[in-house]
C-alpha positions in Angstrom: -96.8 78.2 111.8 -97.4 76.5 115.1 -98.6 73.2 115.4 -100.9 71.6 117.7 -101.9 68.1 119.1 -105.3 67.6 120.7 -106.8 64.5 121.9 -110.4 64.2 122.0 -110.7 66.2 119.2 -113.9 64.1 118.1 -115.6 65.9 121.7 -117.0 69.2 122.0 -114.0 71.0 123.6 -111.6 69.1 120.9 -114.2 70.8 118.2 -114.2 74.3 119.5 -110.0 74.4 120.6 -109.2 72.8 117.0 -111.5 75.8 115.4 -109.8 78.4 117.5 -106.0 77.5 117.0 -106.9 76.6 112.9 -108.1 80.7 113.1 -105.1 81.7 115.4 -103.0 80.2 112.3 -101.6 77.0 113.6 -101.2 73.7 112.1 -103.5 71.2 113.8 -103.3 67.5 114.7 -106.3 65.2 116.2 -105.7 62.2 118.0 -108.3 59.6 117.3 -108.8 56.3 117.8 -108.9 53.5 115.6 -108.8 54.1 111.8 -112.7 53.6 111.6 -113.7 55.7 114.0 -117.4 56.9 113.7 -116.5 60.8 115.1 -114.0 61.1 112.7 -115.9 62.2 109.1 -117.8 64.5 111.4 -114.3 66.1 112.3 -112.8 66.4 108.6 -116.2 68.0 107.8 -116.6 70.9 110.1 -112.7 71.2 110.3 -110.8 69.8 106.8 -107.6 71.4 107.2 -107.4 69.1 110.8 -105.1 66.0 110.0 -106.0 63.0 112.2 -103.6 60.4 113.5 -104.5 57.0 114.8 -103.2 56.7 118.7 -104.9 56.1 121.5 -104.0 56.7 125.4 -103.8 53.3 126.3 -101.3 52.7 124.1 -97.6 54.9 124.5 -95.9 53.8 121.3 -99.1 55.3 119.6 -98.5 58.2 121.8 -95.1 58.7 120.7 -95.7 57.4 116.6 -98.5 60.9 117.1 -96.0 63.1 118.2 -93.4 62.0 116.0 -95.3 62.6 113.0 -97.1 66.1 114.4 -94.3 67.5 116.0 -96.1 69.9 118.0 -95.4 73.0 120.1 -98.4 72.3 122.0 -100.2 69.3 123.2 -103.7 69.3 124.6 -104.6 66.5 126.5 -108.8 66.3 126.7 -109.3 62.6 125.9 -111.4 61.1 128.4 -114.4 58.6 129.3 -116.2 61.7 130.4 -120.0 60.1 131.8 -119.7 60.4 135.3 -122.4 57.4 135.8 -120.8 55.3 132.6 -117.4 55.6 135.4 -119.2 53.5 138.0 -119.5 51.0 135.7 -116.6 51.0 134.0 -114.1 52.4 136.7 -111.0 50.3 135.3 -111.5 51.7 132.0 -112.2 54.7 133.3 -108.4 54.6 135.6 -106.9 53.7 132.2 -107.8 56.4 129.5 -108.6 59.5 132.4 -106.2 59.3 134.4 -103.4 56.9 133.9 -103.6 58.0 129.7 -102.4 61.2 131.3 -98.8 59.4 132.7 -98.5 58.2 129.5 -98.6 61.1 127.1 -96.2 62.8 129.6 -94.3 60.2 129.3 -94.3 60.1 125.5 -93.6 63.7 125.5 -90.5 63.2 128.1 -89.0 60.6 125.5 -90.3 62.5 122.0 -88.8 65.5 123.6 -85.3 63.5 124.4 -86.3 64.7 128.2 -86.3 68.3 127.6 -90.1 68.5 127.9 -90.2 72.3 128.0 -90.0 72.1 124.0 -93.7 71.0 124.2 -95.9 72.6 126.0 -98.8 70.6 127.3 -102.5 71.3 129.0 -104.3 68.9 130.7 -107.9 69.2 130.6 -108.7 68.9 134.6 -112.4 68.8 136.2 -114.4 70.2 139.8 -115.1 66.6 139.9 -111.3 66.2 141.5 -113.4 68.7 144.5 -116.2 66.1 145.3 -117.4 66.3 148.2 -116.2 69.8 149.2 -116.1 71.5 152.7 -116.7 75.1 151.4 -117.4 77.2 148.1 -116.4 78.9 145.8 -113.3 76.4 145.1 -110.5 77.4 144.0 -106.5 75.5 143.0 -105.9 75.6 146.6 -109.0 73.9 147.4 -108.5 70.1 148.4 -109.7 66.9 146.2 -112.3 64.8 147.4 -113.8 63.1 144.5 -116.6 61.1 144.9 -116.6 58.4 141.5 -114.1 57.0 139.5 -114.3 59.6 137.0 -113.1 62.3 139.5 -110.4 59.8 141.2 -108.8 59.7 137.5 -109.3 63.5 137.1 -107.2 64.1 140.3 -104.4 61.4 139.3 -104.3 63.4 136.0 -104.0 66.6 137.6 -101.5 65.4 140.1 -99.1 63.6 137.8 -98.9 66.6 135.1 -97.6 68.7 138.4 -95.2 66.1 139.3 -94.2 66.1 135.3 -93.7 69.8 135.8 -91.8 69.9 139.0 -89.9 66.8 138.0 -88.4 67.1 134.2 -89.0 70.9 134.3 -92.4 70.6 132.0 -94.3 73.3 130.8 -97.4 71.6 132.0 -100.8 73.5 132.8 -104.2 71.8 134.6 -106.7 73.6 133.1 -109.5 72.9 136.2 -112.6 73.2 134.3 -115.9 73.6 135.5 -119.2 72.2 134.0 -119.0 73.4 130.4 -121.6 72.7 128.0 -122.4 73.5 123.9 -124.5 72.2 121.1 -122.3 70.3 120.6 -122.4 68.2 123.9 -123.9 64.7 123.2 -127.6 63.7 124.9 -126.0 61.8 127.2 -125.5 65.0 129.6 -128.1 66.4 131.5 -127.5 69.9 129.6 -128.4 68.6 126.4 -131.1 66.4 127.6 -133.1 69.1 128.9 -133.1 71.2 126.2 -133.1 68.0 123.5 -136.5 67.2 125.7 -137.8 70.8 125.4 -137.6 71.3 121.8 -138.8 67.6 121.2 -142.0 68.5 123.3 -142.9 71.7 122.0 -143.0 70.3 119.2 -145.0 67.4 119.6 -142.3 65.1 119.1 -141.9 64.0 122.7 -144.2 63.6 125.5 -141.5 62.7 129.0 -138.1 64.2 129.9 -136.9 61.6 132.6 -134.2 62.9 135.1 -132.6 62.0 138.3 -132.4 65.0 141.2 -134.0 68.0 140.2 -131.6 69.9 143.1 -128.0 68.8 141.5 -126.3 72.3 141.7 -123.4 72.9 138.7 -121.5 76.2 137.8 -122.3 75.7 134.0 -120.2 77.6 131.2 -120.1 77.5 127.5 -117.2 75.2 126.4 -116.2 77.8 123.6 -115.0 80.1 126.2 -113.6 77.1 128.0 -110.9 76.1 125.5 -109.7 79.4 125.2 -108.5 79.9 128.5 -106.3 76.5 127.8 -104.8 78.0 124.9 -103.9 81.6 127.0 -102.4 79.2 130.0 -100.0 77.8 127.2 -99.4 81.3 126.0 -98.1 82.4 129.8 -93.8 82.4 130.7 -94.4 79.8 133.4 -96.7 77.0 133.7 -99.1 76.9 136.3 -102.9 75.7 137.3 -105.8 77.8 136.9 -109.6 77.1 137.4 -111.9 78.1 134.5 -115.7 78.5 135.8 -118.3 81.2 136.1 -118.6 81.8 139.3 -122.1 80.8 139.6 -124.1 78.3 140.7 -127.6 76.5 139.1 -129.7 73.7 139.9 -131.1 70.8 137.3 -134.9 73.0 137.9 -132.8 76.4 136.8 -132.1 74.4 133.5 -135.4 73.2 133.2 -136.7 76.8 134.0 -134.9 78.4 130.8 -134.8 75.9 128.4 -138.8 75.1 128.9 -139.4 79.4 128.7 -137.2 79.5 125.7 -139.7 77.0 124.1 -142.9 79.2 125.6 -143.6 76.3 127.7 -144.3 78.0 131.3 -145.6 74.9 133.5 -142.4 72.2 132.5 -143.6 69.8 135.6 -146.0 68.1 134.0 -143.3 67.0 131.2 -140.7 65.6 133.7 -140.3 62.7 135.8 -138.3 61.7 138.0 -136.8 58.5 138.4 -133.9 57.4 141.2 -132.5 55.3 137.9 -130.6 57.9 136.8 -129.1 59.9 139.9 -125.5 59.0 140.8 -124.1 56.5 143.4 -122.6 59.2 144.9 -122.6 62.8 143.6 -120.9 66.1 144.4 -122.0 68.6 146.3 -122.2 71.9 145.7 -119.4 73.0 143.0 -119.1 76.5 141.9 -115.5 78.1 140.8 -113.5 81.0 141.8 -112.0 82.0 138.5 -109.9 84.8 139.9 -106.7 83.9 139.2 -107.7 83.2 135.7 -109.1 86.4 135.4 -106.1 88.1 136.5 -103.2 86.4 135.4 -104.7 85.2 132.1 -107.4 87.8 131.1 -109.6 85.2 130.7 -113.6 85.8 131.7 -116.8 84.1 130.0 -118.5 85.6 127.6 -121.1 83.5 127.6 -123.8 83.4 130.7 -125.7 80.6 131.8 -129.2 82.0 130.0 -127.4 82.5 126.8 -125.8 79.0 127.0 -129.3 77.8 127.5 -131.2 79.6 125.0 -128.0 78.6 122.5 -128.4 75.1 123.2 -132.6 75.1 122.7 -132.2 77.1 119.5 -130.1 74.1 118.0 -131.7 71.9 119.1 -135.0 73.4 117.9 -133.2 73.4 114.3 -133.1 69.8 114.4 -136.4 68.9 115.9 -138.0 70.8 113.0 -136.0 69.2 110.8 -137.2 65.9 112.4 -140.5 67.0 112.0 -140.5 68.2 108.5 -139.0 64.9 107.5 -142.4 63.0 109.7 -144.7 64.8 107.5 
């Protein structure tokens, strides 16, 4: 049986990846921390076979305690302060757990492993944001870094360091360069899951305002499901290497607002939405869409998922629970 360590497992991608190695038939370990941590009952619920360890990626002896007591084959790395805006306020934070928690469970592998880190085979959850502001599209793992927040900055030390890992010590060490993904699953905080949150909410009757920032942010949006699995087929590959994992296409904030108001037979969404320069960025990316070819190619990797079905998927939950919400007001 293989085993598995995943960090962020308590996030949306940790969710799906844990699911789909726990089917593939492997043994699977979650990194969380602190021993009261409020993700972690919703974790041994949807997943109880999943044994959790206490660690945390500002900490390397935790690091090394995990993988001493997981042993795994493979080690995915998607732990991260994820809010882009939340980076700009908390950009030291932010260097510490997204980028330099990267160094350090390299490094715990490189001394868990005795310095023969090929025995573990580790993915590091990358991000477009490393592209910022880019000087053409589609982008692809040629494509030069420019980030434009602190959050991207730490993406791109991540990415770089797992290559350095790989070229140094010989690691079998993958940057999986992921695109905008989104699910259910993803907390309110993103833009995804606001919209269609705010949709459901209104046509019900539960909610009157969606607020949002710029209507014209442009994103290549996938489903996250799809997402994980191309990190678990770039671990499956005879060498290591760096793939991008998007959809090739490109929507705006008003193509979000579009579907997931139409899902809810809700035609004329304008007079639902404000707008309010509160909640755009400091800075912002431009326009980001992938080039997924090498993926496609060397992995066999393609979405299944499109962005209307993502949509659609998203307001259906979310519909669920405003009913429920609703049943419980009467």
């Amino acid at each position: 049986m293989p085993r598995a360590l995943i960090t962020g497992i308590t996030g949306q991608d940790g969710m799906y990846l844990a699911e789909l190695l726990t089917a593939r038939g492997y043994e699977v370990f979650g990194l969380v921390r602190g021993q009261a941590n409020p993700k972690a009952p919703a974790v041994r619920r949807a997943l109880p076979s999943i044994r959790l360890l206490e660690g945390d990626l500002r900490d390397l002896p935790s690091l090394i305690g995990a993988l001493e007591r997981s042993r795994p084959d493979e080690v995915y790395n998607l732990g991260a302060i994820s809010m882009i805006r939340l980076s700009w306020r908390q950009a030291e934070l932010t260097s510490e757990i997204t980028g330099t928690g990267v160094l350090r469970m390299l490094e715990a592998i490189r001394i868990h492993t005795g310095g023969d880190m090929a025995k573990v085979r580790f993915c590091q959850a990358s991000s477009s944001e490393m592209f910022g502001k880019v000087r053409k599209a589609p982008q692809t793992e040629a494509t030069a870094f420019r980030p434009r927040s602190p959050y991207g900055a730490a993406k791109a030390f991540g990415h770089h360091i797992t290559v350095n890992y790989r070229e140094s010590y010989g690691a079998f060490a993958c940057s999986a360069i992921l695109f905008n993904h989104e699910s259910p699953r993803r907390t309110e905080d993103f833009v995804t899951r606001k919209v269609t949150r705010a949709a459901a909410r209104i046509s019900l009757g539960l909610q009157e305002k969606l607020v949002l920032g710029d209507l014209e942010a442009r994103r290549d949006w996938g489903f996250a499901g799809d997402y994980v699995e191309a990190m678990w087929l770039m671990l499956q590959q005879d060498e290591p290497d760096d793939y991008v994992v998007a959809t090739g296409e490109s929507h705006s904030v008003r193509d979000l607002l579009d579907v997931a108001f139409a899902r809810v037979g809700i035609t004329n969404w304008e007079g639902h939405v404000q707008y309010d320069p509160r909640h755009a960025r400091p800075e912002d990316a431009q326009v980001l869409i992938g080039d997924a070819s090498k993926a496609r190619t060397r992995l066999g990797w393609a979405p299944r998922i499109g962005f209307g079905g993502l949509v659609e998927m998203m307001v259906d939950a979310d519909l669920a629970a405003a009913r429920r919400e609703a049943t419980g007001r009467a």
